[in-house]
ZAMARGU-4260 file (C-alpha; in steps of 0.2 Angstrom, whole numbers, plus 5000, padded with zeros to 4 digits):
<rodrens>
0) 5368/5378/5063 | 5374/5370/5081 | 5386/5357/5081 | 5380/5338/5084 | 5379/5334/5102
5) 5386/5318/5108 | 5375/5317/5125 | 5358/5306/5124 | 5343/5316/5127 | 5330/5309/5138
10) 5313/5319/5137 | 5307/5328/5151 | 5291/5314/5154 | 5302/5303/5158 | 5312/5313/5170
15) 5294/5317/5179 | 5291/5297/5181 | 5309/5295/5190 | 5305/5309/5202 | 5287/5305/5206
20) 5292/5283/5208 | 5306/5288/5222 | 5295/5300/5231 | 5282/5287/5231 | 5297/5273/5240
25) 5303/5287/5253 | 5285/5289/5256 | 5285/5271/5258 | 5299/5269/5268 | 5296/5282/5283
30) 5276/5273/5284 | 5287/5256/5289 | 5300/5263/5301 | 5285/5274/5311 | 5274/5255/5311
35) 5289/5246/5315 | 5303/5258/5324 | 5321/5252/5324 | 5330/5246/5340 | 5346/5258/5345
40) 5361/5251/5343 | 5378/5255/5351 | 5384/5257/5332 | 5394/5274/5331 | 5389/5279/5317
45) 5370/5282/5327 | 5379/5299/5335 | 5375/5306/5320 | 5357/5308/5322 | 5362/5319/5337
50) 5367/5338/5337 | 5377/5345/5350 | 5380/5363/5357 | 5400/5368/5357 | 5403/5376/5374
55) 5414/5392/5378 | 5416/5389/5396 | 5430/5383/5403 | 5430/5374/5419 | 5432/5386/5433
60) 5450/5378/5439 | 5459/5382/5420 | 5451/5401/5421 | 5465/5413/5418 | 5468/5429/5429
65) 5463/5444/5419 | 5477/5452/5431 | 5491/5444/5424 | 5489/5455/5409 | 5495/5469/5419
70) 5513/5472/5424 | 5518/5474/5442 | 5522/5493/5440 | 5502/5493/5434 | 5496/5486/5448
75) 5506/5495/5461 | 5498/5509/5453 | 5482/5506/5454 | 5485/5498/5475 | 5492/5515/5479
80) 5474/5522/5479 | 5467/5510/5490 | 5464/5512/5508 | 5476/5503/5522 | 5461/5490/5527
85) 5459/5487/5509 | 5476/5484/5507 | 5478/5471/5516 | 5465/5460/5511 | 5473/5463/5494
90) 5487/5454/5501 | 5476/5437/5505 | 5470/5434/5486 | 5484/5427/5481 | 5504/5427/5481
95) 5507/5440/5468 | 5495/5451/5478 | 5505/5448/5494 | 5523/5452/5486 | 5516/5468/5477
100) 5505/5472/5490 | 5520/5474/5502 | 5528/5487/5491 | 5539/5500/5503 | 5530/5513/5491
105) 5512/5510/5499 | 5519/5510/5517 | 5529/5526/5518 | 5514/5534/5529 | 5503/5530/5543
110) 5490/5537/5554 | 5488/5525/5568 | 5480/5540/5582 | 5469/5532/5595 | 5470/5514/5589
115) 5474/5500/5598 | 5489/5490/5591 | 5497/5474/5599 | 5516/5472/5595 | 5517/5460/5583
120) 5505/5467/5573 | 5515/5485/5576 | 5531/5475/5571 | 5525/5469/5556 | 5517/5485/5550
125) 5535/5493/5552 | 5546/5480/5543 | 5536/5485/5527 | 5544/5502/5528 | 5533/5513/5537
130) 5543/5531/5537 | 5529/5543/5545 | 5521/5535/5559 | 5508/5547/5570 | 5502/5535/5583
135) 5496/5549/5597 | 5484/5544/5611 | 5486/5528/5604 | 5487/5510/5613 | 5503/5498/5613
140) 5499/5482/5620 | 5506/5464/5620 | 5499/5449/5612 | 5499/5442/5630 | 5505/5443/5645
145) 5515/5427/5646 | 5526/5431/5632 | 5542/5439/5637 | 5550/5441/5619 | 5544/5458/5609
150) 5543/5457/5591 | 5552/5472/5584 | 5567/5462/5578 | 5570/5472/5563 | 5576/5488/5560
155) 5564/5499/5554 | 5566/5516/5543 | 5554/5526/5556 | 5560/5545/5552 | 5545/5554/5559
160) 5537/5546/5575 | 5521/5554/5586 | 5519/5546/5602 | 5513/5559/5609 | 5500/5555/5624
165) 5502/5533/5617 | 5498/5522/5633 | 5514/5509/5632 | 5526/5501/5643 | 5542/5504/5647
170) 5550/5489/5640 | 5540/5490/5624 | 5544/5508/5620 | 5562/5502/5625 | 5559/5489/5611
175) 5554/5499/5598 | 5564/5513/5600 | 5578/5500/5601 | 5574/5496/5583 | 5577/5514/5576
180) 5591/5521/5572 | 5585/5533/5558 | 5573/5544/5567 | 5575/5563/5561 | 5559/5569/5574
185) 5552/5563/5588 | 5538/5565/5603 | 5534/5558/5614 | 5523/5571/5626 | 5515/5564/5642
190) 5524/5547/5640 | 5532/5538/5658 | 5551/5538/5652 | 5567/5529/5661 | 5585/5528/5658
195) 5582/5513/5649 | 5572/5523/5634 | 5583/5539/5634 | 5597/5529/5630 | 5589/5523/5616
200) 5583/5538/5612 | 5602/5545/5611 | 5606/5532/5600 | 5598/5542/5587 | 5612/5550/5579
205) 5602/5560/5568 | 5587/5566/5578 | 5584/5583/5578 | 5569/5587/5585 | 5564/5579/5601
210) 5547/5584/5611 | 5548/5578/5629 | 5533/5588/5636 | 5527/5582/5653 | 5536/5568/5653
215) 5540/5559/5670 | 5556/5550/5675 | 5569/5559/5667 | 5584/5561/5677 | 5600/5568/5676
220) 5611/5555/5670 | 5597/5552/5656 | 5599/5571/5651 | 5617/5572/5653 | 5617/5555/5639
225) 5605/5563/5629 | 5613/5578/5627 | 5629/5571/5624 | 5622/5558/5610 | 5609/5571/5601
230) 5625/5581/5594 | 5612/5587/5578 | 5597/5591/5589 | 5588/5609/5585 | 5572/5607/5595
235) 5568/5602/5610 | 5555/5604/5622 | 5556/5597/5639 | 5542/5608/5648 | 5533/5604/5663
240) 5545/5588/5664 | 5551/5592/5681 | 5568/5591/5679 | 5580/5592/5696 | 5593/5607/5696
245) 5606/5594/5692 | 5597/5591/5676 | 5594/5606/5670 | 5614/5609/5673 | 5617/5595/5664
250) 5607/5602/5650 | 5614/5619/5649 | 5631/5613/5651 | 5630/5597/5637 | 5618/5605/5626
255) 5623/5606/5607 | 5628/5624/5600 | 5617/5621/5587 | 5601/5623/5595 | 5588/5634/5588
260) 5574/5632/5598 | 5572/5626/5617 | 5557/5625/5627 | 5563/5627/5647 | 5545/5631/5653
265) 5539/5625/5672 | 5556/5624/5679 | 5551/5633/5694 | 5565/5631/5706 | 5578/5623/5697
270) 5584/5636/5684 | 5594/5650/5689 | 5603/5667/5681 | 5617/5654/5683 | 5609/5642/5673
275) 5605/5653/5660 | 5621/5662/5660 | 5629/5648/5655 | 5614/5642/5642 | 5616/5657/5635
280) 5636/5656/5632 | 5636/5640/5624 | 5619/5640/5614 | 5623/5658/5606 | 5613/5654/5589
285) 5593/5651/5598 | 5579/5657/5588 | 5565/5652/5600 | 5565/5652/5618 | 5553/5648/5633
290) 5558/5651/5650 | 5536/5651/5656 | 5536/5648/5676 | 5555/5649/5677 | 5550/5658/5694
295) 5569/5659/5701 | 5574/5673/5687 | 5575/5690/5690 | 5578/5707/5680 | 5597/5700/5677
300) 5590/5688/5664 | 5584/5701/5653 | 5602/5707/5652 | 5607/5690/5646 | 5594/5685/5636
305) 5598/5701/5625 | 5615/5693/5621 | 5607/5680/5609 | 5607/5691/5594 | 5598/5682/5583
310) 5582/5679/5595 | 5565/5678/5589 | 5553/5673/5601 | 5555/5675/5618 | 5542/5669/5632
315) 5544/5675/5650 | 5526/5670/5657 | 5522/5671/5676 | 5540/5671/5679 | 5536/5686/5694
320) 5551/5690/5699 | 5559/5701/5685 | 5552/5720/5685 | 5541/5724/5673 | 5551/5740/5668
325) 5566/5727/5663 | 5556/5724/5648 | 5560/5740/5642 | 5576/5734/5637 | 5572/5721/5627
330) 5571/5735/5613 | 5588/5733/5610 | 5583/5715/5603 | 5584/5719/5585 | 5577/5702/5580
335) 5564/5698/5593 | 5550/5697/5583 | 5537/5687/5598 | 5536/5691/5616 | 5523/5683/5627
340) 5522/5689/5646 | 5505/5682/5649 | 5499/5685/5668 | 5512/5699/5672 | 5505/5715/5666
345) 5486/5722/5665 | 5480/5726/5648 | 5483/5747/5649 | 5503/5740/5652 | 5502/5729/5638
350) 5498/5741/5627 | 5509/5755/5633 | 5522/5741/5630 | 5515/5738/5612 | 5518/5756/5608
355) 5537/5754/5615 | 5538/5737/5601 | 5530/5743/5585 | 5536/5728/5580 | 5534/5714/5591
360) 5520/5705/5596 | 5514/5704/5612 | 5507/5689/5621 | 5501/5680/5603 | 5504/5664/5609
365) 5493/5656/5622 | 5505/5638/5619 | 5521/5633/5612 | 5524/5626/5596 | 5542/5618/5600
370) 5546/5602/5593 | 5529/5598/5594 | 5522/5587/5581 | 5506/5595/5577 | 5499/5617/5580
375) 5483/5621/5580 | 5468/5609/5571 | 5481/5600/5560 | 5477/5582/5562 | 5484/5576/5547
380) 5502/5580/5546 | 5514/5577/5561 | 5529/5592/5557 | 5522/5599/5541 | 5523/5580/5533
385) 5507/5571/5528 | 5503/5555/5538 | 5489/5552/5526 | 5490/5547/5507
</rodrens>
């Protein structure tokens, strides 16, 4: 049997009255408030009734930078792929983006060829750290005539600079050559020079190759500094630069022993057997040598050109005074490995002469490479080092 329960039954009739009587009040109830609606109140409990939406957004001014979960090594990263223009307008978002986008690691090379650049512009460009700088048949120009004062103010850490064929002034290629120091090569090929710029030029310690190809206003007291100063130079090129004789002797007798490769072409009148004699004496480890249009030399400078023993290219072009059997003895050259004597021979004594070299080549070489910045088609290096990323 089951234990007696102490609870009170009440029967399930009942319990369907109850349920049925408050149904019948609610009922009741919601007929009186739709006949007779109640007045809102201010009450706070009436919030309530109302249902609202929680919101995710954040108001626009407390949004946090997604950016600021990366490091600064991250985002130097990911700047280094982005081209120069885009660059800099990275540097306008914000402060962070300035700071990192002026990172010495993004600036190291620059192609700046045919553009037109005003000097502060230039100078800012540089105090980021530009190294590699090709700025050929490019355009220097100031922000305005009126102002007197340049803006490269800074030393830069220019190591390679290509100004070859650049349209600039004087006092502004002064300027900015005033402000390196570091340059290692140099051209700067159909530019007006003056002794102002070549003094600068010489204060370059550790330049060693220098292209002065058709370039006007150098005179002898500005080769006589430069040669002097440029104690670690190797190339140079100073072709169709019209020197006067007492530049070229300045040259030959103030050149440093360790040049390697020289480029005397278009000296027409001003260089000698004298000249080279003595050229000869002091620069006894040359590799390359052009002497082009050196019209004043005759069959004795084949003689002392054979003294330089470790000779590999040689370039004797329209210089019409030297016999063309003196050639012959250029087989005692060991090391010559290019010879170009273009408009002094016909073809048939070209060949015979080829069959005298087996293995030299003969006129292969229509230009010379000397200290020049760039051979051939190659646009986008400036001495075998890129100027582009």
């Amino acid at each position: 049997m089951d234990p007696p329960s102490n609870k009170t039954r009440i029967p399930l009739t009942n319990v369907s009255n109850n349920v049925s009587q408050r149904s019948q009040k609610l009922s009741a109830t919601c007929n009186d408030l739709s006949e007779h609606p109640r007045k809102p109140t201010s009450a706070p409990y009436d919030e309530t009734f109302f249902l609202y939406r929680k919101c995710y957004e954040r108001p626009i001014g407390n949004e946090e930078d997604p950016f600021n979960h990366l490091s600064d090594e991250v985002l130097l990263h990911v700047f280094k792929w982005l081209p120069k223009k885009t660059l800099l307008r990275c540097g306008e978002v914000n402060l962070r983006f300035n700071r990192v986008s002026k990172d010495e690691t993004l600036w190291v090379r620059m192609d700046l060829s045919c553009r037109r650049m005003k000097t502060d512009a230039l100078s800012d460009l540089l105090n980021r750290g530009v190294a590699v700088l090709r700025m050929s048949q490019a355009s220097i120009v100031r922000p305005s005539q009126c102002v007197p004062d340049l803006a490269f103010t800074q030393r830069t850490k220019l190591q390679y600079l290509d100004l070859s064929m650049c349209i600039v002034d004087k006092d502004v290629l002064q300027a900015l050559l005033a402000s390196c120091r570091s340059l290692v090569k140099l051209s700067l090929e159909n530019v007006p020079l003056n002794d102002s710029v070549c003094a600068e030029i010489a204060e370059n310690r550790s330049l060693e190759s220098l292209n002065l190809t058709m370039c006007q206003g150098i005179t002898a007291s500005a080769i006589r500094a430069m040669a002097k100063g440029l104690t670690k130079l190797q190339s140079l090129n100073v072709g169709w630069a019209y020197l006067s004789s007492v530049a070229v002797s300045e040259l030959v007798h103030n050149l440093t022993p360790y040049m390697l490769r020289l480029n005397l072409a278009g000296c027409r009148s001003t260089i000698t057997n004298e000249g080279l004699a003595v050229l000869v004496k002091r620069c006894p480890r040359l590799l390359e040598l052009d002497l082009s249009d050196c019209t004043q030399l005759t069959s004795e400078a084949i003689q002392l050109v054979c003294k330089l023993r470790k000779l590999e290219y040689l370039s004797l072009s329209r210089c019409y005074n030297i016999n063309v059997t003196s050639y012959l003895s250029l087989a005692d050259l060991r090391s010559l490995r290019f010879l170009d004597l273009f408009g002094l021979m016909s073809e048939n004594a070209i060949a015979t002469l080829e069959l005298s070299f087996a293995s030299v080549g003969i006129n292969k070489f229509y230009h010379s490479s000397v200290a020049r910045p760039t051979v051939g088609s190659r646009r986008t290096s400036i001495w075998g080092v890129r100027t582009r990323e």
